[in-house]
ZALUMVEX-685422 format. One record per residue: residue in one letter; x, y, z of N, C-alpha, C in turn. Coordinates in steps of 0.05 Angstrom, whole numbers, plus 5000, padded with zeros to 4 digits. Layout:
 resn   nu   nv   nw  cau  cav  caw   cu   cv   cw
    a    X    Y    Z    X    Y    Z    X    Y    Z
...
This chain:
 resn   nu   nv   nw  cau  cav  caw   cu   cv   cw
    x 5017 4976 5000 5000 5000 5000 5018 5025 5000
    x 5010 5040 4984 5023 5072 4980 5015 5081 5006
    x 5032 5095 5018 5030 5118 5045 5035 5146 5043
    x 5012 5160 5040 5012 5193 5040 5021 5208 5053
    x 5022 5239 5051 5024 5253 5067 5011 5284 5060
    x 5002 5302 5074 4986 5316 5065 5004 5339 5069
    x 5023 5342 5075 5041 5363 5078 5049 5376 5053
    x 5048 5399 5055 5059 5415 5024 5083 5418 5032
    x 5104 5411 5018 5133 5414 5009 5136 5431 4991
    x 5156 5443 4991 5169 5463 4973 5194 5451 4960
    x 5193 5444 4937 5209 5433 4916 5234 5444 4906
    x 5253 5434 4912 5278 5448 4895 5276 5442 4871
    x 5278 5455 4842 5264 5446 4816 5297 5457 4803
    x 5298 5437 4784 5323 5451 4766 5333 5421 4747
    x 5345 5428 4728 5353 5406 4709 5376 5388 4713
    x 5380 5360 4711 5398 5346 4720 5410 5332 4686
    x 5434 5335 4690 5449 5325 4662 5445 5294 4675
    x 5439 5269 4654 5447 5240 4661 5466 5242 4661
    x 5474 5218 4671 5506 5215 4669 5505 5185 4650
    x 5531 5187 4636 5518 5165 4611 5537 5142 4625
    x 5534 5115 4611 5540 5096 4628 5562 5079 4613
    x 5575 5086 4590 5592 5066 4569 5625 5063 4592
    x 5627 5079 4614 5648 5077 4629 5646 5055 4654
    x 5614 5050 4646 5611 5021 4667 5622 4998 4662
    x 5626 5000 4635 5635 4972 4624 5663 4972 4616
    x 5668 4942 4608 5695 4942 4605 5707 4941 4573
    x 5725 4945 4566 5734 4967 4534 5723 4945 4524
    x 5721 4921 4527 5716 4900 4495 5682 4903 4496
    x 5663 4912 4520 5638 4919 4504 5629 4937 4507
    x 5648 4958 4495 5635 4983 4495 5626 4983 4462
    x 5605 5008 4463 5599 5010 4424 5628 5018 4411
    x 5621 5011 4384 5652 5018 4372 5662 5038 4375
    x 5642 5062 4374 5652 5094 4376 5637 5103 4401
    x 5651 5105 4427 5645 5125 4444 5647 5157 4444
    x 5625 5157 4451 5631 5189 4458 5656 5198 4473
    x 5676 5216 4462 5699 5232 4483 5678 5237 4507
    x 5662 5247 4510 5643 5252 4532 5625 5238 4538
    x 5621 5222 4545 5594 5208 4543 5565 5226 4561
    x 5578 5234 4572 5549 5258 4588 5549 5272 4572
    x 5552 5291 4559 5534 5307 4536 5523 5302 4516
    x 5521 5264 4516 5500 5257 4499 5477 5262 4519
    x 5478 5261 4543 5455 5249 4560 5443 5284 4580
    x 5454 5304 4571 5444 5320 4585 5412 5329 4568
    x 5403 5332 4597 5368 5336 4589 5365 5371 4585
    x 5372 5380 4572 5362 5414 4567 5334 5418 4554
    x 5322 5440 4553 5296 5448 4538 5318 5452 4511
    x 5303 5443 4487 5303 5447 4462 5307 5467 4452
    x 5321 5472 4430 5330 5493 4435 5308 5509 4411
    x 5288 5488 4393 5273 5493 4379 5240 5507 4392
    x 5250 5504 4424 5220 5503 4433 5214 5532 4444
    x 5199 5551 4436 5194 5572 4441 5181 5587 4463
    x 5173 5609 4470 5157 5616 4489 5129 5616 4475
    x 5107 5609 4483 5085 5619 4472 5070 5643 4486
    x 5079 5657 4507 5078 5684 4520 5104 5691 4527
    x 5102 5716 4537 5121 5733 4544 5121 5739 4580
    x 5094 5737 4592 5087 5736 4620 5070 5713 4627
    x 5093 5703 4646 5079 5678 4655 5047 5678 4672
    x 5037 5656 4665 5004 5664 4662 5003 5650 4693
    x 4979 5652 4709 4967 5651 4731 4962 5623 4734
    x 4979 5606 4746 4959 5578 4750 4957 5574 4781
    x 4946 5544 4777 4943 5528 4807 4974 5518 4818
    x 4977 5511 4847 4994 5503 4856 5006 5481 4840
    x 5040 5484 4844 5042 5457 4832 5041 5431 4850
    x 5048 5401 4838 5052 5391 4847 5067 5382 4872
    x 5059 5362 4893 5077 5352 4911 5084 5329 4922
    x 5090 5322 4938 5103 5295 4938 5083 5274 4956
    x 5069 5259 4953 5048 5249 4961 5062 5215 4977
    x 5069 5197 4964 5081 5182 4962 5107 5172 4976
    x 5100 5163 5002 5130 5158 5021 5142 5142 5017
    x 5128 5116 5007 5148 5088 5001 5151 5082 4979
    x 5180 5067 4976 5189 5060 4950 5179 5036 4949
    x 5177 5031 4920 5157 5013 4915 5188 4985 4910
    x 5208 4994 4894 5226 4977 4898 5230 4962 4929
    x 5228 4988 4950 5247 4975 4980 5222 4955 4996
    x 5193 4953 4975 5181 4944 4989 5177 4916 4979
    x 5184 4907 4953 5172 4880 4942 5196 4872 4924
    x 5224 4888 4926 5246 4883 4913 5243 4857 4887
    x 5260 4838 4891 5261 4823 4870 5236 4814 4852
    x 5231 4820 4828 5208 4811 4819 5211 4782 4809
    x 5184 4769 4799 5188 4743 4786 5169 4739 4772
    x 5155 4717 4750 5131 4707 4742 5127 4684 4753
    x 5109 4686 4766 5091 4656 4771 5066 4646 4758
    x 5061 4626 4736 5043 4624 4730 5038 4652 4718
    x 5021 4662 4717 4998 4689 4699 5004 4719 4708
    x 5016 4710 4737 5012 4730 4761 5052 4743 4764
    x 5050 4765 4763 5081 4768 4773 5077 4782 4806
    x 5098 4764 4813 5094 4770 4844 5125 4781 4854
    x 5120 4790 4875 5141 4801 4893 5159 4778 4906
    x 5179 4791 4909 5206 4777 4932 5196 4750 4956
    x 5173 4760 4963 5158 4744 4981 5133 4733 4973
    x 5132 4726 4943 5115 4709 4927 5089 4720 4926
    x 5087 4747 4936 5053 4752 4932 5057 4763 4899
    x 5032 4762 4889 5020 4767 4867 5018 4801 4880
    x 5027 4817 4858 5031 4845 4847 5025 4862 4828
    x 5012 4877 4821 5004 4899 4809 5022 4927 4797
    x 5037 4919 4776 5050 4944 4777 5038 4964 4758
    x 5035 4996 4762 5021 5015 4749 5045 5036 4744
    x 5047 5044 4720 5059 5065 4713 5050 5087 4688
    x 5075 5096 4681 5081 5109 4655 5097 5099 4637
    x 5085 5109 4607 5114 5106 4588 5119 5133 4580
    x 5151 5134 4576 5153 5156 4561 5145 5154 4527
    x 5138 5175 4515 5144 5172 4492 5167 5177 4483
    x 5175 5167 4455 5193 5156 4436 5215 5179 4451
    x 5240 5169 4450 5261 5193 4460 5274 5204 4442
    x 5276 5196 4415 5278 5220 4405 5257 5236 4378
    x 5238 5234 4402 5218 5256 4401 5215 5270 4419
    x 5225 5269 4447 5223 5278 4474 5249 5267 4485
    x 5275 5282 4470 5298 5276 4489 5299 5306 4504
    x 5286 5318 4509 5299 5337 4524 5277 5333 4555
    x 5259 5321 4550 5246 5320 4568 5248 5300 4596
    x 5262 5282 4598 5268 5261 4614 5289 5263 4634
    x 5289 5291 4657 5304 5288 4679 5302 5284 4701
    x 5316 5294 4714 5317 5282 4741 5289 5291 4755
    x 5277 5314 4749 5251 5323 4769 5230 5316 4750
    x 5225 5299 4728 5210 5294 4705 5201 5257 4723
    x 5232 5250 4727 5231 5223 4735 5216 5224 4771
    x 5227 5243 4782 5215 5250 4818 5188 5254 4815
    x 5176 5269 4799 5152 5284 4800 5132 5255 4793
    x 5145 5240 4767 5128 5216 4768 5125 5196 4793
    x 5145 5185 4802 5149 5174 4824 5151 5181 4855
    x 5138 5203 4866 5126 5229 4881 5111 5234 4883
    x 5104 5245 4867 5072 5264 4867 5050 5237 4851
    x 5058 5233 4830 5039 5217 4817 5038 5184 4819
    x 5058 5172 4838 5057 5146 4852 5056 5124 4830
    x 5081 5132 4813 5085 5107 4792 5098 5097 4799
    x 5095 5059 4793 5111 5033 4800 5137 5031 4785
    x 5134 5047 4763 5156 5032 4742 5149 5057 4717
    x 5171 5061 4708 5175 5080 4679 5189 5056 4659
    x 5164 5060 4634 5171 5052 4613 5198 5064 4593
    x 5224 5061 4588 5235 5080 4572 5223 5074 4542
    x 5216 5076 4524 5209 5083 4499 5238 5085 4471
    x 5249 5074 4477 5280 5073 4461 5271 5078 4424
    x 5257 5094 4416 5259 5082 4386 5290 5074 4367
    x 5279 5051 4362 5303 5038 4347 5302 5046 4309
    x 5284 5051 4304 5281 5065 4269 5261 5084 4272
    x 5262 5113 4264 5252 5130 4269 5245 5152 4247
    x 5267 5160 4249 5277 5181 4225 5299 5190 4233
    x 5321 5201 4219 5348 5210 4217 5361 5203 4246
    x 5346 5208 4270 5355 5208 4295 5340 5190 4313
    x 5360 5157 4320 5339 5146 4336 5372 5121 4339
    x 5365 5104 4350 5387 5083 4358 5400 5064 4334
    x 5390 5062 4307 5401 5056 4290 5413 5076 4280
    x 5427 5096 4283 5437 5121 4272 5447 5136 4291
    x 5450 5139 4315 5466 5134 4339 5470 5123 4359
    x 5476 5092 4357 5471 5083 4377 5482 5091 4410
    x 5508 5103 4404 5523 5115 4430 5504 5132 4445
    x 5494 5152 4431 5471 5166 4443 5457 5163 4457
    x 5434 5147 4443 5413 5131 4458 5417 5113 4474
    x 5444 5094 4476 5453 5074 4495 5460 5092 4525
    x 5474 5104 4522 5479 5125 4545 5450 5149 4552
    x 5435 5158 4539 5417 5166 4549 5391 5150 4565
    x 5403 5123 4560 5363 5095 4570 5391 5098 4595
    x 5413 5102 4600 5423 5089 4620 5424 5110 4636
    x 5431 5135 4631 5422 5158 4650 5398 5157 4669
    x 5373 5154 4651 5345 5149 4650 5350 5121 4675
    x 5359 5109 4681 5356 5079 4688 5368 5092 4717
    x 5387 5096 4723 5398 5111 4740 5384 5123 4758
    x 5366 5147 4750 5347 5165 4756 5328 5153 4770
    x 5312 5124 4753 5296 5110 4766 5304 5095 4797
    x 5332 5084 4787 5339 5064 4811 5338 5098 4834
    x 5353 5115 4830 5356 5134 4855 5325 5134 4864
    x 5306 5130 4849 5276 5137 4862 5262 5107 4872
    x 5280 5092 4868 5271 5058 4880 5234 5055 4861
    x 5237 5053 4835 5211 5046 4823 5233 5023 4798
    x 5205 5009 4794 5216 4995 4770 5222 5014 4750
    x 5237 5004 4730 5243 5012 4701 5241 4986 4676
    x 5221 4993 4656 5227 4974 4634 5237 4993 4614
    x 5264 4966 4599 5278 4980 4576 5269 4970 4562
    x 5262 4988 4543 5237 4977 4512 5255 4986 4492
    x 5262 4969 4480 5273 4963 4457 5250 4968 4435
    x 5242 4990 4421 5220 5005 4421 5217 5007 4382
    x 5208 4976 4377 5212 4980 4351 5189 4994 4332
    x 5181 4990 4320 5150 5005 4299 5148 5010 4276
    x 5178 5021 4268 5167 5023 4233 5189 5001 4225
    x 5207 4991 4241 5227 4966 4236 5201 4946 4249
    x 5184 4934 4240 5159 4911 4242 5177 4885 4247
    x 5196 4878 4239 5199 4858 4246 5227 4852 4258
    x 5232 4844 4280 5245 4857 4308 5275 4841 4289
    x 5276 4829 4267 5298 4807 4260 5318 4833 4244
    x 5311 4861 4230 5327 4873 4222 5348 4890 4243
    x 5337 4896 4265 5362 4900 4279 5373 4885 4301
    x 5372 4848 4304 5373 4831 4319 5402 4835 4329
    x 5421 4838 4309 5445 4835 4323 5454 4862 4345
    x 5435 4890 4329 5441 4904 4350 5428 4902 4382
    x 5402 4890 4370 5388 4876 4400 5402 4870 4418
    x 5418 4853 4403 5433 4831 4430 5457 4851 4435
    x 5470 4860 4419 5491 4878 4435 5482 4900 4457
    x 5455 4917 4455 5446 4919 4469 5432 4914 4497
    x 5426 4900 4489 5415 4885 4515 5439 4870 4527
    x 5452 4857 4522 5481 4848 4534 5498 4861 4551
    x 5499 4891 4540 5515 4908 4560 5491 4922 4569
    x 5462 4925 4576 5447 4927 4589 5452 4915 4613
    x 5447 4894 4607 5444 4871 4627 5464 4866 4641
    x 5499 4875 4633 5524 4872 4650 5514 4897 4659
    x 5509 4920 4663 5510 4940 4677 5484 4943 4704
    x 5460 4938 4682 5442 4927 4712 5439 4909 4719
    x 5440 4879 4710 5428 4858 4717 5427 4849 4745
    x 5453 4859 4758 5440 4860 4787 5422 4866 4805
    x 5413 4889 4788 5391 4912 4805 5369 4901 4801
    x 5348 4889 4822 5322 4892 4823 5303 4904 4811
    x 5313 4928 4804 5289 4953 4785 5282 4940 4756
    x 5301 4926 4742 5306 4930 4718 5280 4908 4702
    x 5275 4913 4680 5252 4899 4670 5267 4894 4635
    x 5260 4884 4624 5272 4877 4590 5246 4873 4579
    x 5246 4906 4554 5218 4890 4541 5237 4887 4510
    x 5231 4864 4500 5259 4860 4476 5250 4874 4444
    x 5216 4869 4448 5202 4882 4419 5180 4895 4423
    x 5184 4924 4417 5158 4929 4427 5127 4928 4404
    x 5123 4924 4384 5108 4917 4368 5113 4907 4343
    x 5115 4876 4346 5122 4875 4313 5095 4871 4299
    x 5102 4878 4272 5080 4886 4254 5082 4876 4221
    x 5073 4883 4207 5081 4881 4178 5093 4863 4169
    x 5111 4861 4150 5126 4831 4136 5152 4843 4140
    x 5170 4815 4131 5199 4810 4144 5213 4828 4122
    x 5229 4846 4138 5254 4852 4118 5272 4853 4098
    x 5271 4821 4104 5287 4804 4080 5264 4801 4057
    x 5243 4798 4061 5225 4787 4038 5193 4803 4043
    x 5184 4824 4023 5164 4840 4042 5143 4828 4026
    x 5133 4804 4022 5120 4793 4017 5111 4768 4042
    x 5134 4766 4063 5129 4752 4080 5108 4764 4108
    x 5103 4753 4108 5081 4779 4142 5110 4766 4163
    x 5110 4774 4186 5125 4780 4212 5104 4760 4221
    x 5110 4736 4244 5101 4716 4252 5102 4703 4274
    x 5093 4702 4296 5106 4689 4316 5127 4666 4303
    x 5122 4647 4300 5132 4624 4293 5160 4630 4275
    x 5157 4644 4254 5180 4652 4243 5193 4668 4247
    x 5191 4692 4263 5199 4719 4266 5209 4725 4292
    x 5182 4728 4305 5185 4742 4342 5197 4725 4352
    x 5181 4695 4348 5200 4676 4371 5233 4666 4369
    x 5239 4660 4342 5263 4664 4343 5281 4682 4346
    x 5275 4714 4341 5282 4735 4354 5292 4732 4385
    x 5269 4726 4396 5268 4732 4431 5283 4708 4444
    x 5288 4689 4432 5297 4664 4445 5329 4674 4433
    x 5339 4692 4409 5365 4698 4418 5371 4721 4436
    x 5358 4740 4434 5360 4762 4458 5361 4759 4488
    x 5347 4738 4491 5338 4722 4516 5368 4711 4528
    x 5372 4697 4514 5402 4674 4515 5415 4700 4525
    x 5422 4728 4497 5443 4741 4507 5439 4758 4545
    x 5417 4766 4543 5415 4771 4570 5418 4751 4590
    x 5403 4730 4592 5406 4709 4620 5435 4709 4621
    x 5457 4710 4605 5488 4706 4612 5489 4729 4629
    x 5469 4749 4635 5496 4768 4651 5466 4771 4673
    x 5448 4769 4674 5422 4766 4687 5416 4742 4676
    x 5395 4730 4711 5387 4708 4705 5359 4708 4716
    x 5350 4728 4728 5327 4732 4744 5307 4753 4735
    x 5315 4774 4730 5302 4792 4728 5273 4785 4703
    x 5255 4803 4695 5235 4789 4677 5239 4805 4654
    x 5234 4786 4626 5235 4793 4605 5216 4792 4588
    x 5201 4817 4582 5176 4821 4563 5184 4815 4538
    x 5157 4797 4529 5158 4787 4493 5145 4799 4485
    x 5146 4824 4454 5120 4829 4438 5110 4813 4421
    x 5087 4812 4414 5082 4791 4399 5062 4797 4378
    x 5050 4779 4356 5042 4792 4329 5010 4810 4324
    x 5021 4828 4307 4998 4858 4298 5003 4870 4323
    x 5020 4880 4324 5031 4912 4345 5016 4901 4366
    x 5027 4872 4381 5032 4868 4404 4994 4866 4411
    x 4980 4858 4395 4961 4844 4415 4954 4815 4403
    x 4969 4802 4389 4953 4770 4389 4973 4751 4409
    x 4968 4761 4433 4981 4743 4463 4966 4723 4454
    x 4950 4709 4437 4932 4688 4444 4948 4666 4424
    x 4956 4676 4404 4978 4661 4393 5004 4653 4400
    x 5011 4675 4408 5042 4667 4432 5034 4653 4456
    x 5009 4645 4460 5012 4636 4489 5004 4607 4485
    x 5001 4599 4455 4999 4567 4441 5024 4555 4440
    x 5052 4575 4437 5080 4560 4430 5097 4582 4447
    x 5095 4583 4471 5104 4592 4487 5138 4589 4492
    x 5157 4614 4503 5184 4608 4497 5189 4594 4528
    x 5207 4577 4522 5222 4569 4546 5233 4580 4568
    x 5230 4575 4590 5250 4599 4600 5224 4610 4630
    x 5249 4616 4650 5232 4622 4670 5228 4656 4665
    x 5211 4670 4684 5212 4703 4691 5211 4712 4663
    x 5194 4699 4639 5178 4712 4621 5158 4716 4621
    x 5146 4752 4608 5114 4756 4598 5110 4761 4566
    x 5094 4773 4567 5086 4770 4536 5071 4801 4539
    x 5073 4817 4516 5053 4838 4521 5034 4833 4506
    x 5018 4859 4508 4988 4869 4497 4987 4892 4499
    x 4981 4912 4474 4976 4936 4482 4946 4940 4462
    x 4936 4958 4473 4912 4975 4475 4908 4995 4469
    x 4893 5015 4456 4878 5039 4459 4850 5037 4466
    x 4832 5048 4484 4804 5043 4494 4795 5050 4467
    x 4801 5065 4451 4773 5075 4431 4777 5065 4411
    x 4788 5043 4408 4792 5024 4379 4787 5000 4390
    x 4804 4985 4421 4796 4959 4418 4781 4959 4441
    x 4774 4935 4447 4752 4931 4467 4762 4897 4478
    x 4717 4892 4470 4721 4862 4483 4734 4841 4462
    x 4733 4836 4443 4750 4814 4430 4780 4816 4434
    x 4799 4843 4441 4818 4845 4447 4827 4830 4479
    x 4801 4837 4496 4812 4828 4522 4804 4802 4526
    x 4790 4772 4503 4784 4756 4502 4808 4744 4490
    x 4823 4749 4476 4854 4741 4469 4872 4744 4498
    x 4868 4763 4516 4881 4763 4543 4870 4744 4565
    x 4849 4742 4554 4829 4714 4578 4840 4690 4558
    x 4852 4683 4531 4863 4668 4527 4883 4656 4540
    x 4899 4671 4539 4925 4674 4541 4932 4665 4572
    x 4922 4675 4587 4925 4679 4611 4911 4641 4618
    x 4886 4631 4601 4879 4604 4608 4892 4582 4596
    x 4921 4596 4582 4934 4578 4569 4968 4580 4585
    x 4962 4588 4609 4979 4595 4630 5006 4629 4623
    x 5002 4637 4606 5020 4663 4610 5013 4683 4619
    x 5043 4691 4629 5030 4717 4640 5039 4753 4627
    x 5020 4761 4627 5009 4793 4611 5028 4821 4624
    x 5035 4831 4608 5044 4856 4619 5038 4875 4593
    x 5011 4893 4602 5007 4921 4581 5024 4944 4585
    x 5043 4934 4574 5068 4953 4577 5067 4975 4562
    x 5044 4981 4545 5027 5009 4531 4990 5011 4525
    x 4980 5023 4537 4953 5026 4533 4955 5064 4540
    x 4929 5065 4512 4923 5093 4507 4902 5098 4512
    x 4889 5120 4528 4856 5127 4531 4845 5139 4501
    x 4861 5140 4480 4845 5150 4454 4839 5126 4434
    x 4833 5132 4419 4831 5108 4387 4876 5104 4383
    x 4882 5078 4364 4900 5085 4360 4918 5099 4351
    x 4911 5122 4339 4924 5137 4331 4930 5154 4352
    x 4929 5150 4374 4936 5174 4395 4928 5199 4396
    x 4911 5208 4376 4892 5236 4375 4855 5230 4384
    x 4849 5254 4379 4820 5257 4376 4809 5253 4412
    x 4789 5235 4409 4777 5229 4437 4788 5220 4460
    x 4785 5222 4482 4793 5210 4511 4775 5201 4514
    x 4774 5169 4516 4748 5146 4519 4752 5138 4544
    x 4735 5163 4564 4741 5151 4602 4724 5131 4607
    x 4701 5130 4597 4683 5098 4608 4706 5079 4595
    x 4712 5075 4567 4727 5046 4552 4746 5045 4568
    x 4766 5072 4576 4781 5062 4591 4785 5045 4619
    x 4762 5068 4631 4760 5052 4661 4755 5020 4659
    x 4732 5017 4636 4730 4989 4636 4751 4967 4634
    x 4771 4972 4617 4807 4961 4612 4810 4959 4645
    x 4815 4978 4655 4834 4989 4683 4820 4966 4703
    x 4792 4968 4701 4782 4947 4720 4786 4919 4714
    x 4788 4912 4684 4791 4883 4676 4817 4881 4679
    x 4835 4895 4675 4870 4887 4685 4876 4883 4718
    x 4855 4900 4732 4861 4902 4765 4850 4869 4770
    x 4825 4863 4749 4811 4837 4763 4835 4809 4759
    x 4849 4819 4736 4858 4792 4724 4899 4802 4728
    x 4894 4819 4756 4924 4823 4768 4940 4831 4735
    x 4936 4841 4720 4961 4857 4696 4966 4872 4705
    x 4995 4872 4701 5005 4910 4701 5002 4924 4671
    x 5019 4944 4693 5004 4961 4655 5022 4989 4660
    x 5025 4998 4637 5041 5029 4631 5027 5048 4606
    x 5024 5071 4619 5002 5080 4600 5017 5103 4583
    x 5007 5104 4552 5023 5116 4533 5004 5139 4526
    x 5019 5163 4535 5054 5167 4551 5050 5192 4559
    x 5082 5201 4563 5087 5229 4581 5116 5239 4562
    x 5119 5258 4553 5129 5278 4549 5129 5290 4528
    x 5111 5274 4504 5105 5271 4477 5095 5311 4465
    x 5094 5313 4437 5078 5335 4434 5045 5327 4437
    x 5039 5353 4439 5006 5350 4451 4990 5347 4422
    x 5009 5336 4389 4989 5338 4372 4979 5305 4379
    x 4984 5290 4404 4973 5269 4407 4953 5271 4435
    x 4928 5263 4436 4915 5280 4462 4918 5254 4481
    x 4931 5237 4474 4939 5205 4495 4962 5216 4512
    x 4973 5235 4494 5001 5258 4520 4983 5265 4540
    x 4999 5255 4575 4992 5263 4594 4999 5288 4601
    x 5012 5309 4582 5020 5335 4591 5008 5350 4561
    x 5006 5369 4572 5002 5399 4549 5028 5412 4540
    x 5047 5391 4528 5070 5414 4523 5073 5432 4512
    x 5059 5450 4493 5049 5466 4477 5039 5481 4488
    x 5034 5474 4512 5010 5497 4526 5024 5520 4535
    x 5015 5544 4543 5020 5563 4547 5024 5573 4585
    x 5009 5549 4599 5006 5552 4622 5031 5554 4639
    x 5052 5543 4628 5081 5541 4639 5103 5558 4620
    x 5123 5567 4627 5137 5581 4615 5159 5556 4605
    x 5178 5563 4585 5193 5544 4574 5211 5529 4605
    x 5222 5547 4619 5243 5525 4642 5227 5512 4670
    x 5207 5526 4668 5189 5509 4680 5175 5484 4676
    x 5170 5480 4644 5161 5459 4639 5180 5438 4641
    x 5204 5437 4636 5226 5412 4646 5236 5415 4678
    x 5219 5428 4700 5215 5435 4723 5203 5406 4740
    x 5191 5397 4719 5169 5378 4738 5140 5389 4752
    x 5137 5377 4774 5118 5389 4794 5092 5398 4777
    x 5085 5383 4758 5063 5412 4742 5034 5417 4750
    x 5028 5434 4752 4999 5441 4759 4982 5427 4737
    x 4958 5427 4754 4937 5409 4739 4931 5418 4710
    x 4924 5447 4701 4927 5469 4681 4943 5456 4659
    x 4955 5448 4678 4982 5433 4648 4985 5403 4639
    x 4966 5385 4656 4959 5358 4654 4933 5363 4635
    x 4932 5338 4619 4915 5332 4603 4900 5321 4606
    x 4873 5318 4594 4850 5304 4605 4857 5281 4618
    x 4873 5265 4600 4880 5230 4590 4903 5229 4616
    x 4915 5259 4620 4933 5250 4645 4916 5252 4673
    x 4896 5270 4676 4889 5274 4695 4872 5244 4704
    x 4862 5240 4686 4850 5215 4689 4868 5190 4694
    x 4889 5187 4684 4917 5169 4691 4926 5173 4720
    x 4929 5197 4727 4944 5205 4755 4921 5190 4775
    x 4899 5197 4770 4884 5182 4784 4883 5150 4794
    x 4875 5139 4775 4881 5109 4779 4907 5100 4781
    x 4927 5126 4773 4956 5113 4789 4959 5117 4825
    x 4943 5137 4832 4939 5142 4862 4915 5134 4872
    x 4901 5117 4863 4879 5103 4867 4859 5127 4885
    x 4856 5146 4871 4828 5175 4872 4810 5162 4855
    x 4782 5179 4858 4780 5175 4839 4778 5193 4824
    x 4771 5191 4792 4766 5220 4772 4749 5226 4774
    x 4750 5247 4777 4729 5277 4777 4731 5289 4741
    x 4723 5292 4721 4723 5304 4702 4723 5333 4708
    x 4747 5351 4694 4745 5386 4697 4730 5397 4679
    x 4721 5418 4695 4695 5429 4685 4705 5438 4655
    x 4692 5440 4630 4701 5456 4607 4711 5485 4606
């Protein structure tokens, strides 16, 4: 149980550079080209593209504060899968609730140190999704990998100092079929896994949606059988050598919701899940009848992304579809991470208004944000992450 406090604190607010992590390891696995610096890949600044949209900062509500006394790490430390259910250090069955970020480099400037507090503080998240895109456009981990390797590890860092889980999402989408960048997979995740695999926090999600046909032949569709599973069973291998415990999320086929097929030829191997992801205003009940599959064919579920809009991440906030998800995941013990936080607001599934005018530019990478500046889809998220309930704001 989360333990409150009703006391208003006064926040020290200010920007924290990561510190990047390629000096953790030892010279034969580092990437080929390190950064001379490796921290000024990883420092979090406001953009330098991002403007003021006033000149005098406008009048809001208090900000945020720190609600949340216990770490959710110091309380249920080692995780595991049992059967359907992932449970804690002392075998109870567990519930974890968070955030994902969106894609980082669409939101690298947004992910610091009071970005990561404010979630795990004020808004009482179990675990931060990182969002790694691996093919993107010009700028994403196939096109620097040094970058992005040292910035998920900054990010990882940040988390462990706040004792919440962290999953590293290997965050594929317009690369559909997880086999074109496999070998960088495993080098990734390899020196992942030498750097945290000790830590309790750490989570491995290896694909986050495969989709479309194979690379090699685009006439082939992407497949469990031919594609994901042989994927994940080498990624897998490379991590258990340096971790042997921690849990490792499988995506699985049409952007990660036919669990009902992965859970017919299931991979070997202990402290695996499988995902599912969601938007309330596209899928419904035949989506969560593939999860009552799945789950009666013994695996266990982790919605390591669900959106309160249709899939495209615009348009409506569907609060009844969603609540209904939120209650069928609480019944059938899923965790879940909801997409996302730091994104632009041309998606209305962003839990923040970055665009908005309510915050001035150094305040918005401040943290702490007033309600003014949360989004419908967040305000309604913060909620069932602090188990309130929603109140809808007036128009």
């Amino acid at each position: 149980m989360k333990k409150y406090i009703a006391v208003i604190l006064t926040l020290a607010l200010g920007l924290s550079a990561l510190a990047g992590c390629s000096t953790k390891l030892a010279p034969e696995t580092l990437p080929s080209e390190v950064p001379t610096n490796p921290t000024e890949s990883t420092v979090i600044l406001p953009s330098e593209s991002e403007t003021e949209t006033t000149e005098t900062e406008p009048a809001h509500g208090p900000n945020s504060t720190a609600v949340v006394t216990e770490r959710i790490v110091d309380l249920n430390g080692q995780l595991a899968v049992d059967g359907t259910n992932i449970v804690n250090s002392e075998g109870e069955a567990i519930q974890l609730k968070g955030m994902s970020t969106y894609a980082l480099n669409m939101c690298p400037d947004t992910v610091n140190e009071e970005f990561v507090k404010t979630l795990a503080e004020d808004w009482g998240i179990d675990v931060l999704r990182i969002a790694m895109t691996t093919k993107g456009n010009s700028d994403d981990y196939s096109t620097d990998p040094d970058k992005y390797f040292n910035m998920v590890c900054g990010i990882i860092d940040l988390c462990l100092e706040q004792g919440i889980y962290v999953i590293v999402d290997w965050h594929i989408l317009y690369d559909g079929d997880p086999n074109e960048f496999k070998a960088e997979s495993v080098d990734f995740f390899s020196r992942i896994s030498a750097i945290y695999g000790d830590n309790p926090n750490i989570l491995y999600e290896i694909c986050n949606e495969p989709n479309g046909n194979t690379f090699e032949d685009d006439s082939v569709p992407v497949t469990w059988e031919g594609s994901i599973k042989p994927y994940a069973e080498e990624v897998i291998a490379a991590i258990r050598e340096n971790d042997p415990d921690n849990i490792i999320i499988v995506g699985t086929p049409t952007w990660s919701q036919d669990v009902d097929i992965a859970s017919e030829d299931p991979i070997e191997g202990d402290n695996i899940c499988y995902t599912c992801h969601f938007y309330a205003g596209s899928h419904g009940q035949e989506l969560r009848d593939k999860i009552v599959t799945a789950n009666e064919n013994g695996i266990c579920i982790f919605v390591t992304e669900w959106g309160t809009t249709n899939d495209s991440g615009k348009g409506t906030v569907f609060v009844e579809e969603s609540q209904e998800w939120l209650d069928f995941l609480e019944e059938r013990n899923i965790s879940w991470c909801n997409w996302s936080i730091g994104g632009s607001n041309a998606e209305s599934s962003n839990a923040l208004k970055f665009q908005s005018s309510v915050l001035t530019v150094s305040e918005k990478y401040e943290g702490h944000w007033p309600d003014e500046f949360i989004s419908t889809s967040g305000l309604f998220v913060r909620c069932n992450l602090l188990d309130q309930e929603y109140v809808a704001p007036e128009d």
